[in-house]
N, C-alpha and C positions, 0 to 999 in steps of 0.2 A: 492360186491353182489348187483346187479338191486334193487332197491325200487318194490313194486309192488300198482298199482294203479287200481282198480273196478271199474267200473260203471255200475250203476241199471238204465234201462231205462224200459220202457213198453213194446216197440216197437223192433223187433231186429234189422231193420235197423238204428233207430234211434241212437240207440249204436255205431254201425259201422259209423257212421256218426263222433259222437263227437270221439271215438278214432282216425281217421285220422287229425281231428283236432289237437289232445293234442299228434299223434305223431309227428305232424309238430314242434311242438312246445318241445317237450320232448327227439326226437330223439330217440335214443337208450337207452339213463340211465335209464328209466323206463321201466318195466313191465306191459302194460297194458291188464286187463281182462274183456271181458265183460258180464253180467248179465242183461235176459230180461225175464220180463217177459210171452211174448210171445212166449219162446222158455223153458217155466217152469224149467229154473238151478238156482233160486235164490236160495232153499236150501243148492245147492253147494258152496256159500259164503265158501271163505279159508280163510288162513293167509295172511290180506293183511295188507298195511301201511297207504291209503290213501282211502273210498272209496266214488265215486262218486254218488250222487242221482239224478234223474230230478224232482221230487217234495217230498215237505214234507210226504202227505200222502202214497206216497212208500214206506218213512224213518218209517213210524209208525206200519207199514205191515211188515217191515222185522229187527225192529230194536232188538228182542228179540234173531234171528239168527247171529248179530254180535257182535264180539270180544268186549269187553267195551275197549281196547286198540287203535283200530282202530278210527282214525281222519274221522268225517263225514263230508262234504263240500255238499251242497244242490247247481244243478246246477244254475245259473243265464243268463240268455238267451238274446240276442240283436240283431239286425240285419246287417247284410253286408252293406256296404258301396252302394254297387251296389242294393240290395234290400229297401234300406230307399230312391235311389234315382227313383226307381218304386212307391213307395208308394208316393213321392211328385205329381209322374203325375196322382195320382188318388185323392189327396186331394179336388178336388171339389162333390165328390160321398160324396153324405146326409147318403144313406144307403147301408150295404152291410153286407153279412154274413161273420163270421170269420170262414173258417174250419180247425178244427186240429185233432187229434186222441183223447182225452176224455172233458170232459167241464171243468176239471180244467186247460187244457193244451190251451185252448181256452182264456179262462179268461184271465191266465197269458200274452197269444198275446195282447190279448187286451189290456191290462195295459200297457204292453211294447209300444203299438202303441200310446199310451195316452200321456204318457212319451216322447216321441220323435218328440209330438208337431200336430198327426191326431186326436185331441180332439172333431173338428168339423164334424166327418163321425161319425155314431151310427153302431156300431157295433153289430150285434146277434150274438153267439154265436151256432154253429153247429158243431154236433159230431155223430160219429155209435150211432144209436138206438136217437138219440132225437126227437123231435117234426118237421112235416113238417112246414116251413116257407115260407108263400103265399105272392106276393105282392113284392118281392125281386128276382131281376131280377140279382143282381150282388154279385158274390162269391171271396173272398179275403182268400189265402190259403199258407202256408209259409210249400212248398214241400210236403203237404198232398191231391195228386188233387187226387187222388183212392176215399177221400172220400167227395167231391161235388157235391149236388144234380145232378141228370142227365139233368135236366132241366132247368139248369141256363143258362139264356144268354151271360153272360160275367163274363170270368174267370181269376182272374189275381193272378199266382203266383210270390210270392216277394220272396223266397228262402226261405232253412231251416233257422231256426233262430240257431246262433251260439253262442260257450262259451265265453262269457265275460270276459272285462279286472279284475274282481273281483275274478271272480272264476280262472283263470288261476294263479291270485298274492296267493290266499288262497292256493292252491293245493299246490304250491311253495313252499310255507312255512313249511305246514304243511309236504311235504318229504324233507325238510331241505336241497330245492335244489333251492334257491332265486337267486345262480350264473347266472340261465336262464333267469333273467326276463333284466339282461343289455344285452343281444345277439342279436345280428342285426337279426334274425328269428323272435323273440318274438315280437322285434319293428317293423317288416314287419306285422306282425300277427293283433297285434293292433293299427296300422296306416288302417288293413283293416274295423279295425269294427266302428260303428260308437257308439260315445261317449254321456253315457244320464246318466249315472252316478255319480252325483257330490256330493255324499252325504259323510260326515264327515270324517271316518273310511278312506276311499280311500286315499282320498286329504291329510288327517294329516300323513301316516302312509306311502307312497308311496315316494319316494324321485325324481321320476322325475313329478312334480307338474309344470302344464301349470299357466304363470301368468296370464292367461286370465279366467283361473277355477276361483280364486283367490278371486276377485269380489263378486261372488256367494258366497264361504263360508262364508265371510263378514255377509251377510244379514241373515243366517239361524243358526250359532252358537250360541251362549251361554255365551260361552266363549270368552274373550280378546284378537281379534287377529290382531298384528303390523308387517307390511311387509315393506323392506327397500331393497332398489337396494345395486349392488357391493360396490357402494359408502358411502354404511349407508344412502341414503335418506330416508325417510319416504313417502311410496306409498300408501299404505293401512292404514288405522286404522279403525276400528269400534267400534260403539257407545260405545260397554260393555267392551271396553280395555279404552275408556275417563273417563268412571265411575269407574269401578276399580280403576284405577290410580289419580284421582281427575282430570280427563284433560278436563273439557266437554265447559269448553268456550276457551279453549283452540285453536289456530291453528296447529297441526301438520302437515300433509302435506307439503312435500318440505323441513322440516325444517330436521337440522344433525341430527340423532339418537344420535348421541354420547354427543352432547351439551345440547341433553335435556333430556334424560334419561342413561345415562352413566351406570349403574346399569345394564343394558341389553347388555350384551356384543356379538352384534350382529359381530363385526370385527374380533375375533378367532373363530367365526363358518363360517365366509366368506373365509377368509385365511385356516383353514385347512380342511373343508369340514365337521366334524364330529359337529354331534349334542347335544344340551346341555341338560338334563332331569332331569327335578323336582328338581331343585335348589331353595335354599328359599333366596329373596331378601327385600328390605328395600327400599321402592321407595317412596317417600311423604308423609312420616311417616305412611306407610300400610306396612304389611308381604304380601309379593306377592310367589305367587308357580310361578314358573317360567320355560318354555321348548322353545329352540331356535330348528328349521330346516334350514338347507341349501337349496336353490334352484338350482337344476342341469337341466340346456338347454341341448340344441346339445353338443355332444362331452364330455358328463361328466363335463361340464364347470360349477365352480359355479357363479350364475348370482344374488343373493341376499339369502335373509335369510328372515322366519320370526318365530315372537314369539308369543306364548301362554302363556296367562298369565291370574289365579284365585287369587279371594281374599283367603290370607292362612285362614286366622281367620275364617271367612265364610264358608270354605272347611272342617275344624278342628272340628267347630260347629256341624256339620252335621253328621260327622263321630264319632263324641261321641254322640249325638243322637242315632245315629243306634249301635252303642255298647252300651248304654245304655238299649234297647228296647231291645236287646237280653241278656241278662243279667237278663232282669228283668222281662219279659216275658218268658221267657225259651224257645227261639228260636232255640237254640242248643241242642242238646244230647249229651252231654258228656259220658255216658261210654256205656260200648258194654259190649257185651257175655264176655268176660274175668274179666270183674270184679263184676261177679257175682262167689262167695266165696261156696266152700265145692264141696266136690265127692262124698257126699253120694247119694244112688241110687234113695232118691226123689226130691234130685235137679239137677242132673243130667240126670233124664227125663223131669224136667225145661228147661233144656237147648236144649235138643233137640228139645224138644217142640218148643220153639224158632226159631232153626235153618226151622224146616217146616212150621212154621207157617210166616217168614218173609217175604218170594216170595210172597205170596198172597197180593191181594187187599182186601181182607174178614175183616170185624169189630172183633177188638179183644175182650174178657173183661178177664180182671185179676180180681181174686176173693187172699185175702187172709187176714190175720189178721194184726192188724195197726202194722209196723214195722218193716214190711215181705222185703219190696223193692220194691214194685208192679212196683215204676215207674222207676226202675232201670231194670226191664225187659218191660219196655214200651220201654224205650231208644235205650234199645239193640236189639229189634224189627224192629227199624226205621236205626239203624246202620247197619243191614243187608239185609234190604230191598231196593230196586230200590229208595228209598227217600232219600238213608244216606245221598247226598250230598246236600238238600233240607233240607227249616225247620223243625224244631219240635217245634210244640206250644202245651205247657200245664198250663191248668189252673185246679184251686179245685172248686171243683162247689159248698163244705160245706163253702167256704171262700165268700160267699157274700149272702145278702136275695136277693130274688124272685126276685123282678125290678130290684136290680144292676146284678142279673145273667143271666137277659134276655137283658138286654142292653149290657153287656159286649159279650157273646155268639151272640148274631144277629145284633151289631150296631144301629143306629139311623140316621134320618137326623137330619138337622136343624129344630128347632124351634117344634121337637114331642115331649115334654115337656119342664115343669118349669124347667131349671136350663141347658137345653141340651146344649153340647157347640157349639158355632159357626162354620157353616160349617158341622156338625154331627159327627161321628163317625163311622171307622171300627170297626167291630165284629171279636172275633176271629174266625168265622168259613172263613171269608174271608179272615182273615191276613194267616191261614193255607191252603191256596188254593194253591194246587198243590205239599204240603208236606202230612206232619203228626199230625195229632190234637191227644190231651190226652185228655181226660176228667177224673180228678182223684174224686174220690170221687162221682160216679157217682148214687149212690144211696141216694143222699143229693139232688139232684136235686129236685125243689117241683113240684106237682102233675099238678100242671097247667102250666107248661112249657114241660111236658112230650111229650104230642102232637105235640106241636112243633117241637121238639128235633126228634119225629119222623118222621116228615115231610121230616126235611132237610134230617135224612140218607136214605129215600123211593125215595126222587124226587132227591136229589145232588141240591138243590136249595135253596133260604138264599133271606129274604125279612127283609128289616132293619124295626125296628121300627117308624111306621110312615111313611114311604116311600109303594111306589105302582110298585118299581122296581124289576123286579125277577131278580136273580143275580144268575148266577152256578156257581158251585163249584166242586172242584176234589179235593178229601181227603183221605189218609188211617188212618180212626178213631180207637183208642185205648182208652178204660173205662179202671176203676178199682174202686175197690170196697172191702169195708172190711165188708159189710153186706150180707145178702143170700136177693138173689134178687126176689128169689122164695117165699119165707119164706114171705116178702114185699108184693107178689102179693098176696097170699093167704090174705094177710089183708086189701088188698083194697091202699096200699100205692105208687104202684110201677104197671105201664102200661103192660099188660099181654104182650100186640104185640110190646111194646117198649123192652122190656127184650127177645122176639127171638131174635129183630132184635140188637140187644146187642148182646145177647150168640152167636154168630155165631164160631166165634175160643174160646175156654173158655182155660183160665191157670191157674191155682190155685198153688197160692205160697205157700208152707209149712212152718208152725212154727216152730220154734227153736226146741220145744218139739219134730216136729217127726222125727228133724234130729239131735240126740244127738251127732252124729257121728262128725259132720261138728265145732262142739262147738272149739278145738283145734285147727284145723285150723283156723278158724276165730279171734282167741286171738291172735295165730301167726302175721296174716297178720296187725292187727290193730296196735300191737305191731312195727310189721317194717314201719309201715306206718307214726307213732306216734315219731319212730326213740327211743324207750322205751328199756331201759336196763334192766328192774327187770325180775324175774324170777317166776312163780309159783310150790310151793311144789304140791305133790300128791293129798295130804288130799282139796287141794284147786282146784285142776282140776278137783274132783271127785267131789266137792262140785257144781263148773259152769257147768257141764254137768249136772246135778241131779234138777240142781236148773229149776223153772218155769219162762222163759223168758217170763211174759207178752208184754215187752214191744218188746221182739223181738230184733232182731238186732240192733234197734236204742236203746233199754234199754244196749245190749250189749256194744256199742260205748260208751255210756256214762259210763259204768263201769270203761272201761280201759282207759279213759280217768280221772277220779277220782285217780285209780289205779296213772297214769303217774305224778298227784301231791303230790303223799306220799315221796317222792323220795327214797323206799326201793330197796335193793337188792333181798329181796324175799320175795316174797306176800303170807301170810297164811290167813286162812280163819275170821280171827279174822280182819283182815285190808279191807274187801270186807265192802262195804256200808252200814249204820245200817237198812236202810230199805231193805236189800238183805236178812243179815241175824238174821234180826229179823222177818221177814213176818209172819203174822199170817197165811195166806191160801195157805203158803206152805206145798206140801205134803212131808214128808221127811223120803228119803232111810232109814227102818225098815225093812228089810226082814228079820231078823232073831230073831227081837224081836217085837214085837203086842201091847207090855205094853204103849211104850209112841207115839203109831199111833193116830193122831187127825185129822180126810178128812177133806177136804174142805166142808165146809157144802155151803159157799157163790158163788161158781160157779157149784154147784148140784153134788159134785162128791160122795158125801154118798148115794144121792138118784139114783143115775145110778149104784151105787155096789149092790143097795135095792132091785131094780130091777132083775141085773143076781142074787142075791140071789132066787128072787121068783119066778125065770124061771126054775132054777136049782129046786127047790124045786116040778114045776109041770112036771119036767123032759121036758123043754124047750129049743131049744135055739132061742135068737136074735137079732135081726140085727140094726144095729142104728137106722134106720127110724122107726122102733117098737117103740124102748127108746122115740122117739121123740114125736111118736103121744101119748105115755101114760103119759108123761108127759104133755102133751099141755091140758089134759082129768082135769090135775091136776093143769094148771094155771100155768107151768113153761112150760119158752120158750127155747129152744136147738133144733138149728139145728142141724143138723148132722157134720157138721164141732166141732160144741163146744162138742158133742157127741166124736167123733172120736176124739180129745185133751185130753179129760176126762181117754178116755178107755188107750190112751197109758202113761198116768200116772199110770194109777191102775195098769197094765203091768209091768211096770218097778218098782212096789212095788213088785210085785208078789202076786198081788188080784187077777188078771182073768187073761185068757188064750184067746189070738186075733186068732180066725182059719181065714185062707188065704181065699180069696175068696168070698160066702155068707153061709159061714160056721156059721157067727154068732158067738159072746163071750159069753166064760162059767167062772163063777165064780170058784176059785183055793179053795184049801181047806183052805190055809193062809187068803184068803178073806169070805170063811163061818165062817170062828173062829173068825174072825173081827165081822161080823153082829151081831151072835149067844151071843156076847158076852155082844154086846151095848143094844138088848133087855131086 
């Protein structure tokens, strides 16, 4: 079956252009289709393998319509052989206009002509619809003369510009058809184009490598690199292979490979052609990384070899560095939607939540009580969003005072305070540029950083401490928050227009309490996760459901982690924690006896039954935001979150009765005989 290969161009002829190119080059074994926009089928994008772009800003325009399967290759452009040798008879022109079909298609000429050594002609830039240009008397046009002022004196076209030896080796690749690039077509192809290419990726990766390229990578690598004829002579060397290796007063040149670094076994890559990769050696008491290439001339012939060669130890350093910094930064997200635990029906519109809310660019904030997961649904956020493969940086903004959370959050330069370190500092808003930033605990953040903070999510911009540089940024921001942010603003502690631009997506994670449901599952999984053999009786399931998870899921884990050091067979309620089950301001299942009910008096739950007592009494009912403001009248604070915890405790006593909706709770008659009883 044909591979099938795309190409996005602007232009329709321009398309047609490059596919007689790449069928010269592709013959039959490919499919290729083309897409312009000037003939509006980009929607039509199918099922392809390979597709072709002409510039990045196309790629961004239609990258949303393709496949995430599909190989993008951005085209790279050069000129004919016959066209570069036009452009030499006009290298004494000072000035002259470039015209192409848009100003980025012009630029890109430009650059190319830069690159190929017309550095001394000043080139304008001219495109449909730009600026007349007076005083230029000569138009340089590479197959676009339709659009050349009408009024130009001298018009020289150097031809279309054509696909490059880079982009024809990528394409290759990527439909897993590299047999083309040894074919006497290909080598006609790019014997036609002229060569300005010499940068890294080509020359390392490409196996017919001119020794005259050779030279040039010398001087611009990095990296250690030693070239050696058929013979093992040593041709090449540069600076950073003498340092690596201790060789720098050394003479190599001319001298054997083999007698003076034996270690590099440059004679079995010369003999049988295949190359050596990331081998670790031992060469003048260093750990060297070590990769040999063959050199193929005319005829597939091999004509030398050479090697690449890093300090290991220095490569190794680096690389635990940056596993370090993720690690300890929290540059990853590790879990997703799947391991967020229960099917009851209010974490289960958690999750959906999730699922709609990931696509977007929109600022999240998670609301929910300390040990809910907030940031286990940050994660799984950033997991199904266009970022999963992209960082996740999370920080606590309760985990540092003021100055260390505005240095850490916007960075520093050098020398903007006592103690700053040298060089300055990245902020995380920049180290999460072009991922996902967390901000947990985001109602800890202090009042004078607010501003700030809102600054950067209004403008996408980040100005280091001390520093006078704007710096932008592209971020999907996720908060979270175990405080009512609202409840904050009413007191003056929390920015009113900081907290829209907060709430934008809201998710509110449920406590333990309102998903009783979810409590056995979750013993389940902790259990097999723990690899835990015991078992629990009845009287103890009935007990962890009923019980009040302050601490939430993370109080849970430590239970059955408690639990996983008894080493029992069967867990009865008498082996649960002594602070589980001796808690004073547990409410405790009495529904059928009244005598030994003792509320909570320390979390308001007698004053919120005191309440539907006296609503009942004026023949009322109420709604938590009631509960709330009569309470605040009274000096106790309850939001309606700590309201709505309360009521579905008294509920599962069988104190009140929760109507669906804004039905408002009524006190039960179990709960009047309660009050009635304590007056």
């Amino acid at each position: 079956m044909k591979k099938k290969l795309g190409i996005v161009t602007y232009s329709e002829n321009a398309g047609l252009g490059y596919k007689k190119e790449l069928s010269k080059v592709f013959d039959d074994e490919v499919e290729i289709i083309n897409y312009s926009f000037e003939l509006n089928n980009i929607k039509n994008i199918g099922k392809l393998d390979v597709l072709l772009v002409s510039t990045y800003s196309q790629y961004e325009i239609i990258k949303k319509q393709i496949d995430k399967d599909v190989n993008i290759v951005i085209i790279k452009l050069t000129l004919s052989k016959k066209g570069y040798e036009k452009m030499k008879e006009l290298s004494n022109i000072k000035t002259a206009m470039l015209v192409n079909l848009s100003l980025e298609m012009a630029i890109e000429t430009i650059a190319l002509l830069n690159q190929l050594g017309f550095g001394n002609t000043e080139f304008i830039p001219v495109y449909p619809n730009s600026k007349e240009i007076k005083g230029v008397d000569v138009a340089i046009t590479t197959g676009e003369m339709g659009y050349v002022p009408k009024d130009v004196a001298q018009v020289y076209d150097i031809g279309d510009r054509v696909i490059d030896k880079n982009t024809i080796v990528e394409t290759a690749v990527n439909l897993n058809n590299e047999h083309i690039l040894k074919t006497e077509k290909v080598r006609k192809y790019f014997d036609s184009l002229v060569s300005y290419d010499l940068g890294i990726d080509f020359l390392l990766n490409r196996s017919n490598i001119l020794r005259n390229q050779f030279d040039t990578l010398l001087n611009i690598i990095e990296k250690g690199i030693i070239g050696v004829d058929y013979n093992g002579i040593i041709q090449s060397c540069n600076g950073n292979a003498k340092k690596i290796i201790n060789f720098r007063d050394k003479k190599l040149l001319g001298e054997n490979s083999k007698l003076i670094m034996p270690q590099i076994d440059f004679e079995s890559v010369i003999k049988t052609g295949l190359p050596i990769n990331n081998k670790l050696v031992i060469l003048n008491d260093k750990r060297i990384s070590l990769s040999i290439y063959p050199i193929f001339e005319e005829h597939e012939k091999c004509s030398g070899a050479y090697a690449v060669i890093e300090n290991f130890d220095v490569k190794e350093n680096i690389q635990n560095k940056l596993r370090l910094q993720l690690e300890k930064k929290g540059h990853i997200a590790k879990y997703n939607i799947d391991d967020i635990i229960g099917d009851s029906p209010q974490i289960t519109q958690v999750k959906n939540l999730i699922r709609r809310m990931a696509p977007s660019k929109s600022t999240v904030l998670i609301t929910g009580e300390s040990g809910t997961g907030k940031e286990l649904v940050a994660q799984a956020i950033h997991n199904l969003s266009s970022n999963k493969n992209r960082h996740f940086v999370a920080i606590n903004c309760a985990a540092f005072n003021a100055n260390l959370l505005e240095s850490e959050l916007f960075g520093y330069v050098e020398g903007a305070f006592t103690g700053a370190s040298k060089g300055g500092k990245i902020g995380i808003f920049e180290m999460a540029n072009n991922g996902t930033l967390f901000l947990d605990e985001i109602g800890e953040i202090p009042i004078e950083l607010q501003s700030r903070l809102l600054r950067v999510i209004q403008e996408r911009e980040v100005m280091r401490i001390g520093g006078d540089e704007i710096i932008k940024i592209n971020i999907r921001l996720i908060t979270a928050t175990n405080k009512d942010l609202k409840e904050q603003v009413e007191k003056g502690l929390f920015r009113k227009d900081l907290y829209y631009r907060l709430n934008v997506l809201p998710i509110n994670v449920p406590p333990l309490s309102e998903r009783k449901e979810d409590i056995p599952l979750l013993l389940n999984t902790f259990k097999v996760k723990n690899n835990s053999s015991f078992a629990f009786n009845d009287k103890t399931i009935n007990f962890l459901k009923n019980y009040i998870w302050d601490g939430n899921i993370r109080e849970l884990i430590n239970c059955m982690e408690y639990l996983d050091n008894l080493n029992k067979d069967v867990i009865d309620v008498e082996d649960l924690p002594y602070c589980m089950i001796n808690k004073k301001d547990t409410i405790k299942d009495t529904r059928n006896d009244n005598s030994n009910v003792n509320l909570n008096a320390k979390d308001n739950t007698e004053f919120v039954l005191r309440v539907l007592y006296n609503a009942f009494k004026n023949k009322k009912r109420v709604g938590r935001r009631t509960i709330s403001k009569i309470a605040f009248k009274e000096n106790i604070y309850l939001s309606e979150n700590d309201i709505r915890k309360i009521q579905n405790n008294l509920e599962s006593l069988g104190f009140i009765n929760i109507s669906i909706g804004r039905g408002g709770s009524t006190i039960s008659k179990k709960g009047i005989e309660y009050i009635e009883k304590s007056i």
